[in-house]
N, CA, C and O atoms as CSV, one atom per row, in Angstrom:
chain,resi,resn,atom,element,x,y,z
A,1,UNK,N,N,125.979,-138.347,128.165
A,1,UNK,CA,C,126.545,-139.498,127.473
A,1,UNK,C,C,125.880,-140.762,128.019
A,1,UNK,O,O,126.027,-141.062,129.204
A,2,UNK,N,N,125.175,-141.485,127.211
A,2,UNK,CA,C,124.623,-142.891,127.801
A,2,UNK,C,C,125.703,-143.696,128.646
A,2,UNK,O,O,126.925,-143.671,128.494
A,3,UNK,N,N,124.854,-144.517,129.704
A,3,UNK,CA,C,126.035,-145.218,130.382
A,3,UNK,C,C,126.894,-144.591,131.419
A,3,UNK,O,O,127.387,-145.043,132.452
A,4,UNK,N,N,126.930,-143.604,130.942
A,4,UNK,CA,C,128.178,-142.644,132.175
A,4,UNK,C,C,127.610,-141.790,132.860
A,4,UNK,O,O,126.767,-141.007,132.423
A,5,UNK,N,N,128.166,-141.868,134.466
A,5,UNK,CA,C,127.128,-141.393,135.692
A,5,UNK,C,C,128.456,-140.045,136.251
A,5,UNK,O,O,129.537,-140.356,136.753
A,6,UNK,N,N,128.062,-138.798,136.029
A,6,UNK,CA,C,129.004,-138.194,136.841
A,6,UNK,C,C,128.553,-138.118,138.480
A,6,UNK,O,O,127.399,-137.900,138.847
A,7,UNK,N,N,129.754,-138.352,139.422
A,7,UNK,CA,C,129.283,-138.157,140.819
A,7,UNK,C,C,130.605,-137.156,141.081
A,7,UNK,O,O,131.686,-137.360,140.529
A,8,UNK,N,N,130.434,-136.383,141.722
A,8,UNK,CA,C,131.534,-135.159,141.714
A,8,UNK,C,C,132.708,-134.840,141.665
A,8,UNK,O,O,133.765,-134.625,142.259
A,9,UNK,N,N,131.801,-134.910,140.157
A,9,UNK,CA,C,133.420,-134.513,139.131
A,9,UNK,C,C,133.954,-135.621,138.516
A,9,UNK,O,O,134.715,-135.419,137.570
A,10,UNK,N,N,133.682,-136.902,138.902
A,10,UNK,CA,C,134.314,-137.693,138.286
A,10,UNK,C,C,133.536,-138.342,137.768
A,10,UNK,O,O,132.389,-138.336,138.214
A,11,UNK,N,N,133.972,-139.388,136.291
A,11,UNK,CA,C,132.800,-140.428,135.575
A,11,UNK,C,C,133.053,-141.613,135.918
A,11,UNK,O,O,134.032,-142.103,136.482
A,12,UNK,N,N,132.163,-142.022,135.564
A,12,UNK,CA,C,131.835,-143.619,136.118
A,12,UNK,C,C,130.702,-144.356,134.581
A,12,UNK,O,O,129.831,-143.744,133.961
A,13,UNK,N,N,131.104,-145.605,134.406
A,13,UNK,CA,C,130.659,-145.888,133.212
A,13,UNK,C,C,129.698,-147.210,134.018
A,13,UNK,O,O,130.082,-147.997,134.883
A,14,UNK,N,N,128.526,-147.107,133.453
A,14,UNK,CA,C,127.241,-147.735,134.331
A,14,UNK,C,C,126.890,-149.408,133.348
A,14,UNK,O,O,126.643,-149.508,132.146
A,15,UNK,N,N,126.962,-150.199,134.083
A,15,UNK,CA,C,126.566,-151.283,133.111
A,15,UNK,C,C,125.320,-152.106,134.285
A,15,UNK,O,O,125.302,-151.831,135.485
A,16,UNK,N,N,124.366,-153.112,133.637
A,16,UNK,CA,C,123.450,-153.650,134.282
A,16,UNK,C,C,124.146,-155.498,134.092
A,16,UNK,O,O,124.148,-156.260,133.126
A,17,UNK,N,N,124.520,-155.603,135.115
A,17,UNK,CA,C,124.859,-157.246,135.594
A,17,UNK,C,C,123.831,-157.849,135.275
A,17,UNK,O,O,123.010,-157.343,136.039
A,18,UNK,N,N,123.243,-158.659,134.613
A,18,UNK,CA,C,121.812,-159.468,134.539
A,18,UNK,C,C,121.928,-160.836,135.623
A,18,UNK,O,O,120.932,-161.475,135.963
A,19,UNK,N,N,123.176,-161.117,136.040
A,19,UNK,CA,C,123.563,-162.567,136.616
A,19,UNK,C,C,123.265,-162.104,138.253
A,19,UNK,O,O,122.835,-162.943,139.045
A,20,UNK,N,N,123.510,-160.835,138.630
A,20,UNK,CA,C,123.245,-160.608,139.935
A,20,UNK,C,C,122.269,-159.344,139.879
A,20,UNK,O,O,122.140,-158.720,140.932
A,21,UNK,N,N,121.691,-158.983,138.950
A,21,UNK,CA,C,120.209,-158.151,138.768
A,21,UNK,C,C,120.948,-156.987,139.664
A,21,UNK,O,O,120.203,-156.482,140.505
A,22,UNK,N,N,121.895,-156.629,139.635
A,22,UNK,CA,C,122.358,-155.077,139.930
A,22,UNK,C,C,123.079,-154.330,138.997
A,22,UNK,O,O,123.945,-154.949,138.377
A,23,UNK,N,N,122.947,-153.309,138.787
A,23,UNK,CA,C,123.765,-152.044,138.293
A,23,UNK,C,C,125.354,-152.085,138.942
A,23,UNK,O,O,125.684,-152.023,140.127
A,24,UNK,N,N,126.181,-152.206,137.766
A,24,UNK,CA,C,127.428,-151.544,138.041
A,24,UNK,C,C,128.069,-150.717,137.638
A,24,UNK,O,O,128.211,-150.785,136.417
A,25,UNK,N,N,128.779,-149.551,138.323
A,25,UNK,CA,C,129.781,-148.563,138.524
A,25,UNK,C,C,130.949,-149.021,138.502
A,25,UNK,O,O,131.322,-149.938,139.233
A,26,UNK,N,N,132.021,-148.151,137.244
A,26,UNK,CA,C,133.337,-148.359,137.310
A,26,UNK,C,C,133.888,-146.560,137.083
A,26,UNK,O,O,133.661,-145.743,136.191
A,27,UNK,N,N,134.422,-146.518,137.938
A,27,UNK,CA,C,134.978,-145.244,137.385
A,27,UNK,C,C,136.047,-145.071,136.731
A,27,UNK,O,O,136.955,-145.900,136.782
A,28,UNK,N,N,136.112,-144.091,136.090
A,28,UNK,CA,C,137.103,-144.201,134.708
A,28,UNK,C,C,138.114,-142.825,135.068
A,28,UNK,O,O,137.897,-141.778,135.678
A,29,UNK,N,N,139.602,-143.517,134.205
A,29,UNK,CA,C,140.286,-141.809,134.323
A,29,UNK,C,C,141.140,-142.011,135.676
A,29,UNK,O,O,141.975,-141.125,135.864
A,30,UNK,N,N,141.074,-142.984,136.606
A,30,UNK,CA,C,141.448,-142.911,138.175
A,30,UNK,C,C,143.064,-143.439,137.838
A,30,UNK,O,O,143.431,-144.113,136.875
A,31,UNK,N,N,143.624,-143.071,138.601
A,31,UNK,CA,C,144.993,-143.555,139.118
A,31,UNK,C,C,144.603,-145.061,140.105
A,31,UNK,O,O,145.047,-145.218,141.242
A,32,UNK,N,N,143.653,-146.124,139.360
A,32,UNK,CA,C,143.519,-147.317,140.552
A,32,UNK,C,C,142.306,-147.666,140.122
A,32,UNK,O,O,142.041,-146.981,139.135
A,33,UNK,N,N,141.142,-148.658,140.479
A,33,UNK,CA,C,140.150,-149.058,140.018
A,33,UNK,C,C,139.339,-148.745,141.325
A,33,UNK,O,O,139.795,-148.825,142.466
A,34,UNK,N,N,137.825,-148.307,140.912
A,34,UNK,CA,C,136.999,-147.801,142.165
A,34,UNK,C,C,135.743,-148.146,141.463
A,34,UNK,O,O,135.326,-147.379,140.595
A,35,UNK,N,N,134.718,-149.876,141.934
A,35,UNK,CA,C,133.596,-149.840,141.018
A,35,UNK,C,C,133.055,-150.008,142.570
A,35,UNK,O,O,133.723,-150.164,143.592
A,36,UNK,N,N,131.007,-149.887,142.336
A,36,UNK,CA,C,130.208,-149.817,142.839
A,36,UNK,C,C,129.072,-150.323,142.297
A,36,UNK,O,O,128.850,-150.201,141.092
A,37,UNK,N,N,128.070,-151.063,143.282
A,37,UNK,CA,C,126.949,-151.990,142.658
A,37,UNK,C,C,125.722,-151.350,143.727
A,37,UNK,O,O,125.813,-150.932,144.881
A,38,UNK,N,N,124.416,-151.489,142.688
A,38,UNK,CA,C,122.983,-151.463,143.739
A,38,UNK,C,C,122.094,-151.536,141.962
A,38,UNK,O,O,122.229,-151.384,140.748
A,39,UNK,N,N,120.908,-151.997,143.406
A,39,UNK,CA,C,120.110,-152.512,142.372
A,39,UNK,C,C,119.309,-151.275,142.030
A,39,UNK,O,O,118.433,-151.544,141.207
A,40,UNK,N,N,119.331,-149.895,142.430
A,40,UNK,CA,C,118.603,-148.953,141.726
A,40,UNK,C,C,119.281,-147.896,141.819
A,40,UNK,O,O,120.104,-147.720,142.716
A,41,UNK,N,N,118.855,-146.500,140.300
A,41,UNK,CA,C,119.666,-145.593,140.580
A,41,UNK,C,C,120.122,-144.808,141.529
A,41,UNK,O,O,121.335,-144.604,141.544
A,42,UNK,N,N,119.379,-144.259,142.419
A,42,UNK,CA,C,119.257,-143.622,143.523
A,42,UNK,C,C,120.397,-143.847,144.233
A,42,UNK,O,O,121.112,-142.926,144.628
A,43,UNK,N,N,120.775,-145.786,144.556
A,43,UNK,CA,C,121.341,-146.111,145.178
A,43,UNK,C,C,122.689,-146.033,144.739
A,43,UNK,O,O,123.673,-145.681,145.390
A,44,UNK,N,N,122.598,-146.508,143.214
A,44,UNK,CA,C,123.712,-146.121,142.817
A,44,UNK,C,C,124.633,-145.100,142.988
A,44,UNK,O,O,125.820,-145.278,143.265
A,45,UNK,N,N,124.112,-144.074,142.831
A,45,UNK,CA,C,124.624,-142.283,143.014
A,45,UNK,C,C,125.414,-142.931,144.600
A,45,UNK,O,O,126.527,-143.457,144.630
A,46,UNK,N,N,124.636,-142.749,145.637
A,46,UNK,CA,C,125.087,-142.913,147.085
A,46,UNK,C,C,125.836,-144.065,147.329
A,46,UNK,O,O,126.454,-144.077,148.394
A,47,UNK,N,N,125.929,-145.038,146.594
A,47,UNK,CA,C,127.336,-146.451,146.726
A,47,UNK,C,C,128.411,-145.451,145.509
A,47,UNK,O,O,129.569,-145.572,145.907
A,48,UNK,N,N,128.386,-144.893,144.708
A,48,UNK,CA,C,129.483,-144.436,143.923
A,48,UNK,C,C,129.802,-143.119,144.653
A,48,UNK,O,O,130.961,-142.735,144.492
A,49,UNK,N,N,129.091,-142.427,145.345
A,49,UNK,CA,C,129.813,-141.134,146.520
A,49,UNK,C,C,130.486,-141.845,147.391
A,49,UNK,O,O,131.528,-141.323,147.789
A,50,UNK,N,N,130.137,-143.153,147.924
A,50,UNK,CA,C,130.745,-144.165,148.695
A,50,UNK,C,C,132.227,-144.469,148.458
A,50,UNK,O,O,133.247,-144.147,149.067
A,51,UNK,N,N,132.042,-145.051,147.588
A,51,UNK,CA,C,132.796,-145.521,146.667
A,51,UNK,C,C,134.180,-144.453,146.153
A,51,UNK,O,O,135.368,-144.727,146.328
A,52,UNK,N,N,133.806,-143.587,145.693
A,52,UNK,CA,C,134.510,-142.396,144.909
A,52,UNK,C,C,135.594,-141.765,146.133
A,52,UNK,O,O,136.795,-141.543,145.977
A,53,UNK,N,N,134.410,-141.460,147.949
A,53,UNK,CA,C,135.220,-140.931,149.114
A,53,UNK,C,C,136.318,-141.984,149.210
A,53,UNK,O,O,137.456,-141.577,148.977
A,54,UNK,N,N,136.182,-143.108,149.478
A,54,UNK,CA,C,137.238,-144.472,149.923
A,54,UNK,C,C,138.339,-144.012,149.549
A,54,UNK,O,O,139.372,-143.638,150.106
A,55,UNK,N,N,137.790,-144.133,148.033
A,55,UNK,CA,C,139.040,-143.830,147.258
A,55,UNK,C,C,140.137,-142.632,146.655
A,55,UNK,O,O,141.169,-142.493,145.999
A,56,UNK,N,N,139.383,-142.106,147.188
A,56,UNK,CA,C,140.201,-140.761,147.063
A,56,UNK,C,C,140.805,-140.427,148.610
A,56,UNK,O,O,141.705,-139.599,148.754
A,57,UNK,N,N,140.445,-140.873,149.303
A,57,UNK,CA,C,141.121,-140.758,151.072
A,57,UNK,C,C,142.124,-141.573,151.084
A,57,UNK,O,O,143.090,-141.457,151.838
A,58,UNK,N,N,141.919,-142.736,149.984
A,58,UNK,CA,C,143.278,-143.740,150.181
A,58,UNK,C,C,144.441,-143.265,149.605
A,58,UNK,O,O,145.560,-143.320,150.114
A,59,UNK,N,N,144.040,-142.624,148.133
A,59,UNK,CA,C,145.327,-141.752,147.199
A,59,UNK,C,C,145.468,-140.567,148.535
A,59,UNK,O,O,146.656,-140.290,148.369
A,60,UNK,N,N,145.156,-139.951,149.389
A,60,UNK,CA,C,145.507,-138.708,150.221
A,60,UNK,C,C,146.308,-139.531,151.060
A,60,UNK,O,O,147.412,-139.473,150.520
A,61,UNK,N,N,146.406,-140.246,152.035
A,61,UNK,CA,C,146.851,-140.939,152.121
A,61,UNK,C,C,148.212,-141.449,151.982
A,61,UNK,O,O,149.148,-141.490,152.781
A,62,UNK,N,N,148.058,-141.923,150.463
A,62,UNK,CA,C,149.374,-142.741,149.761
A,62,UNK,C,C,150.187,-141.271,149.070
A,62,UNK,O,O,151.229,-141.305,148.416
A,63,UNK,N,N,149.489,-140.172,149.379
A,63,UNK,CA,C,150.063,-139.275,148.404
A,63,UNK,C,C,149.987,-139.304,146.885
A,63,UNK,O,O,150.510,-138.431,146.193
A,64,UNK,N,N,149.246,-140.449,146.342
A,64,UNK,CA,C,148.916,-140.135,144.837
A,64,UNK,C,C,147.479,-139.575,144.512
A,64,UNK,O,O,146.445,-139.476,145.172
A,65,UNK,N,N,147.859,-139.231,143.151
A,65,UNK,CA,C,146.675,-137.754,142.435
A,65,UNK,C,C,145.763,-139.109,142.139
A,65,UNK,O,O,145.988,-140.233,141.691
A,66,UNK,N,N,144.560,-138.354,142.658
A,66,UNK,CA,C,142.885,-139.740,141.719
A,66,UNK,C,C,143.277,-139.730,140.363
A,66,UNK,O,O,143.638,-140.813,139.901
A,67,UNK,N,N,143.284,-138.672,139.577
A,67,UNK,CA,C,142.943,-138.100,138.269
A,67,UNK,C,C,144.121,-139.048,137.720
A,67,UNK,O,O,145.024,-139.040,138.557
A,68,UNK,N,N,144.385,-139.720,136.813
A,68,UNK,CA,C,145.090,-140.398,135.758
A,68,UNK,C,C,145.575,-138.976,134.543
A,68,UNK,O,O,144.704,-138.307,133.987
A,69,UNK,N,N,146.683,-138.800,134.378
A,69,UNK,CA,C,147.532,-137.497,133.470
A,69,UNK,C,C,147.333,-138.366,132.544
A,69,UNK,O,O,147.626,-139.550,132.376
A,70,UNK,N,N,146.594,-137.293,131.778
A,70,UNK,CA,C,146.690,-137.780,130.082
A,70,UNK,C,C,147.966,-136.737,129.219
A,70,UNK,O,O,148.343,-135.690,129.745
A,71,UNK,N,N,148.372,-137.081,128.228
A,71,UNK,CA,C,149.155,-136.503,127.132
A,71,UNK,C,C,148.742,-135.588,126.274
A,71,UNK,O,O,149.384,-134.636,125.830
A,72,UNK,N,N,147.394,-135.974,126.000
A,72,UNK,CA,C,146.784,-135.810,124.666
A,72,UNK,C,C,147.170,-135.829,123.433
A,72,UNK,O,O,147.212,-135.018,122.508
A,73,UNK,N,N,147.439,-136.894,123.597
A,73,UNK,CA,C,148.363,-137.785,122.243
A,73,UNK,C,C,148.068,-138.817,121.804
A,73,UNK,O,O,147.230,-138.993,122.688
A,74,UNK,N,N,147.958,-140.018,121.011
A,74,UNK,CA,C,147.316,-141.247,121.264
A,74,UNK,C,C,147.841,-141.411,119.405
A,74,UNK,O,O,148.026,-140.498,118.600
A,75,UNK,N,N,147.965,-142.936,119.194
A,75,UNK,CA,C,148.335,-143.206,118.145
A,75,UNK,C,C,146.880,-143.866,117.567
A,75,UNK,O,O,146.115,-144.187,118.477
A,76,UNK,N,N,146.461,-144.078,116.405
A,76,UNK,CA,C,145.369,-144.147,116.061
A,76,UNK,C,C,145.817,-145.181,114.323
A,76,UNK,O,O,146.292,-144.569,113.365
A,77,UNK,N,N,145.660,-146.065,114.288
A,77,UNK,CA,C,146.221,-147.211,112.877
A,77,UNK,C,C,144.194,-147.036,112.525
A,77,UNK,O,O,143.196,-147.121,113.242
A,78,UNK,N,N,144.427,-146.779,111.127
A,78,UNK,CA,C,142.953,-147.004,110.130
A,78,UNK,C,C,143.943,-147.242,108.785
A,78,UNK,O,O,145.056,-146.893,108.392
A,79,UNK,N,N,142.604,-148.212,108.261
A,79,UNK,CA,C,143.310,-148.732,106.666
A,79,UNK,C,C,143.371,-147.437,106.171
A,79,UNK,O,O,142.882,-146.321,106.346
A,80,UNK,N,N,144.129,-148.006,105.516
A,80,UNK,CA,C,144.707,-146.863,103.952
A,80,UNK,C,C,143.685,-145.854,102.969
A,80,UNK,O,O,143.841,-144.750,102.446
A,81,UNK,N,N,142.103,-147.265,103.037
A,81,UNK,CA,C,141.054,-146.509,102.148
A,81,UNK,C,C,140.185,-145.263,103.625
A,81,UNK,O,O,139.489,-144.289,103.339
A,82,UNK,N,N,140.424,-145.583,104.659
A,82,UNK,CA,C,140.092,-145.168,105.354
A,82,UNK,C,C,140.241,-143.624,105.274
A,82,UNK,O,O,139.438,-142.796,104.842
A,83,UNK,N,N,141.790,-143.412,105.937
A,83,UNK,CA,C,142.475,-142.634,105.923
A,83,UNK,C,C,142.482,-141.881,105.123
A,83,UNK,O,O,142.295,-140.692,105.384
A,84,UNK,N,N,142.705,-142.333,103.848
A,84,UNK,CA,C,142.265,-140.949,102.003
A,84,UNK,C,C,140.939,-140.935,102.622
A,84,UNK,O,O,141.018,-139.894,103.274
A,85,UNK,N,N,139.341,-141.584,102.927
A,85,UNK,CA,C,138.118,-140.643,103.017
A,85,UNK,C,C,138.221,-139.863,104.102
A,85,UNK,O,O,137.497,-138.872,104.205
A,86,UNK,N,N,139.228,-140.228,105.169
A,86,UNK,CA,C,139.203,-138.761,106.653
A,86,UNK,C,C,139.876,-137.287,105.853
A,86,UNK,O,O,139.512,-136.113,105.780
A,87,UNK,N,N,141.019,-138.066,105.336
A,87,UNK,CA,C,141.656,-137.164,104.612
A,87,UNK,C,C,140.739,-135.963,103.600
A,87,UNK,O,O,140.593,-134.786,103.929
A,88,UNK,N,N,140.460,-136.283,102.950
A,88,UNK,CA,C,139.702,-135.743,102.120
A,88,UNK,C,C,138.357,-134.857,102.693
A,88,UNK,O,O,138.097,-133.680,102.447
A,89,UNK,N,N,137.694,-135.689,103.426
A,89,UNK,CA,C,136.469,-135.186,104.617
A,89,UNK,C,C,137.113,-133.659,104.823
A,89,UNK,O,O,136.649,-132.645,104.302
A,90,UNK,N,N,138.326,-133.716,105.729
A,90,UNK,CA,C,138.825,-132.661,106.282
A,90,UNK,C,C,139.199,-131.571,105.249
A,90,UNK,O,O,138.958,-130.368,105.141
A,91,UNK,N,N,139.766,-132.328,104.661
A,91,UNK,CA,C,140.274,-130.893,103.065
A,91,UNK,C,C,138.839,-130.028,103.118
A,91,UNK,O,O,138.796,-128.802,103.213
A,92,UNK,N,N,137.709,-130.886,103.041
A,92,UNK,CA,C,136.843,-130.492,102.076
A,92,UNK,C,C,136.098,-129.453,102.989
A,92,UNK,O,O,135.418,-128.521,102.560
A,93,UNK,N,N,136.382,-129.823,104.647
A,93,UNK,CA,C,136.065,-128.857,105.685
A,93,UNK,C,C,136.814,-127.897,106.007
A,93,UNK,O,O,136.661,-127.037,106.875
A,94,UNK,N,N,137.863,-128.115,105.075
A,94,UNK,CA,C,138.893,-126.742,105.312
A,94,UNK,C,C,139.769,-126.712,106.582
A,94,UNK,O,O,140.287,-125.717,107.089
A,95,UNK,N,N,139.828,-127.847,106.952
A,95,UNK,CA,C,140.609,-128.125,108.535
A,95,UNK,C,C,141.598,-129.420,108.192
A,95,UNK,O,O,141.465,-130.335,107.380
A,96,UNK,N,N,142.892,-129.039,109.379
A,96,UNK,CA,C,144.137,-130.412,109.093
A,96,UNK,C,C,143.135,-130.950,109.442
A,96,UNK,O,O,142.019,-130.553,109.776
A,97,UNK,N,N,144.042,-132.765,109.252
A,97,UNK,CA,C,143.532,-133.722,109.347
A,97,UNK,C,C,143.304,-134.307,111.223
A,97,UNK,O,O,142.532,-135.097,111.767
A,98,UNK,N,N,144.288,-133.529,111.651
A,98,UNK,CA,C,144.376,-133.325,113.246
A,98,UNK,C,C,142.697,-132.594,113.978
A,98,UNK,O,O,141.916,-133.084,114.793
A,99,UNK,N,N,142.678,-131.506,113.367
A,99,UNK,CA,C,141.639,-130.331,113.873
A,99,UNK,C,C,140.095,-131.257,113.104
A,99,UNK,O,O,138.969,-131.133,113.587
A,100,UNK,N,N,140.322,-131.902,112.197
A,100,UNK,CA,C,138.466,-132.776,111.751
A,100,UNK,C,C,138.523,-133.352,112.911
A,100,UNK,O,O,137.792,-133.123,113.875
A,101,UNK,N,N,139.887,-134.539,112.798
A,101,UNK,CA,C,139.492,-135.777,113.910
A,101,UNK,C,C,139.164,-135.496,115.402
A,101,UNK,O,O,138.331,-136.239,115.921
A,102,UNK,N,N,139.688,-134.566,116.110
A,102,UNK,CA,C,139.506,-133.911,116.899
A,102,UNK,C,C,137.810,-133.318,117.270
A,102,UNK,O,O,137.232,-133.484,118.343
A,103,UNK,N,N,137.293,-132.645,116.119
A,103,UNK,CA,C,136.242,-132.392,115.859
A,103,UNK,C,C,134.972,-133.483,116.212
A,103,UNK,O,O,133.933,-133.414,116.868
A,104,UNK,N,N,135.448,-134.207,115.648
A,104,UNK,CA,C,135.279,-135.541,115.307
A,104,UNK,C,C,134.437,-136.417,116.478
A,104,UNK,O,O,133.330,-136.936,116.615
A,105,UNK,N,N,135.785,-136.225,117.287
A,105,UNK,CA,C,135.853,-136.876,118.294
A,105,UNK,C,C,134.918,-136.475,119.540
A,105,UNK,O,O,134.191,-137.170,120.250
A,106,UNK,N,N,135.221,-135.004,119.545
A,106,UNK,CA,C,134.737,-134.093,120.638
A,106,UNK,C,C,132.861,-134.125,120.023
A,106,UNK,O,O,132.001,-133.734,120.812
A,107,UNK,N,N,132.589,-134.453,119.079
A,107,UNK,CA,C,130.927,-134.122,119.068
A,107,UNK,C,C,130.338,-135.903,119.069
A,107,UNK,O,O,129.192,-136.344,119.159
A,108,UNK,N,N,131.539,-136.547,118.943
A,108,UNK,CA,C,130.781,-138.151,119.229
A,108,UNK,C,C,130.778,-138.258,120.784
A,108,UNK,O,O,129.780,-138.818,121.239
A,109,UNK,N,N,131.391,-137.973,121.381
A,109,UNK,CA,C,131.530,-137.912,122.864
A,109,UNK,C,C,130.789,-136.756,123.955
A,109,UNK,O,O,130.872,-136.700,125.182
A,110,UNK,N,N,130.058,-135.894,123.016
A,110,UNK,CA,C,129.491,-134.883,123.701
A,110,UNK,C,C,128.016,-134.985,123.064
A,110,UNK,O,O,127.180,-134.138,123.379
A,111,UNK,N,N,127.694,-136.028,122.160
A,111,UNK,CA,C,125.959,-135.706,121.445
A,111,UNK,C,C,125.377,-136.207,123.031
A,111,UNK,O,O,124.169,-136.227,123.267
């Protein structure tokens, strides 16, 4: 996935600061915020293992989980004309409207 750096096991979404000419690390999904900066990849990887240990010794620690519990649920508002072309999309794939979007979702996030 462009942008996103796994360091073990966990993601981190990579952006380039132009104002301080370094790379930044935010990791995503955490129970807390854990970012990391360097001006090259290499370094990056080894400030976000940095980064990633801190913070996970501090949740051991405090007794809370890194990982953020998802539901897998989420409410989702699209216009009306929208909704009849998902709608329809899915009929026409022979899948609810649940199992396209899903579909959907899982191959925009995995190309």
């Amino acid at each position: 996935m462009m942008n996103m750096m796994e360091i073990n096991g966990f993601r981190a979404v990579i952006k380039y600061d132009p104002e301080i000419e370094m790379f930044r690390g935010e990791f995503v999904g955490l129970n807390g915020g854990a970012d990391f900066y360097a001006r090259d990849i290499e370094s990056l990887k080894q400030e976000g293992a940095t980064s990633l240990e801190v913070f996970v010794d501090a949740c051991k620690e405090r007794g809370i989980e890194p990982r953020k519990d998802y539901s897998g649920k989420f409410n989702v508002r699209v216009p009306a004309n929208l909704h009849a072309d998902i709608a329809s999309a899915a009929s026409a794939d022979g899948k609810s409207l649940n199992q396209w979007i899903v579909d959907v979702l899982d191959q925009s996030v995995h190309a």
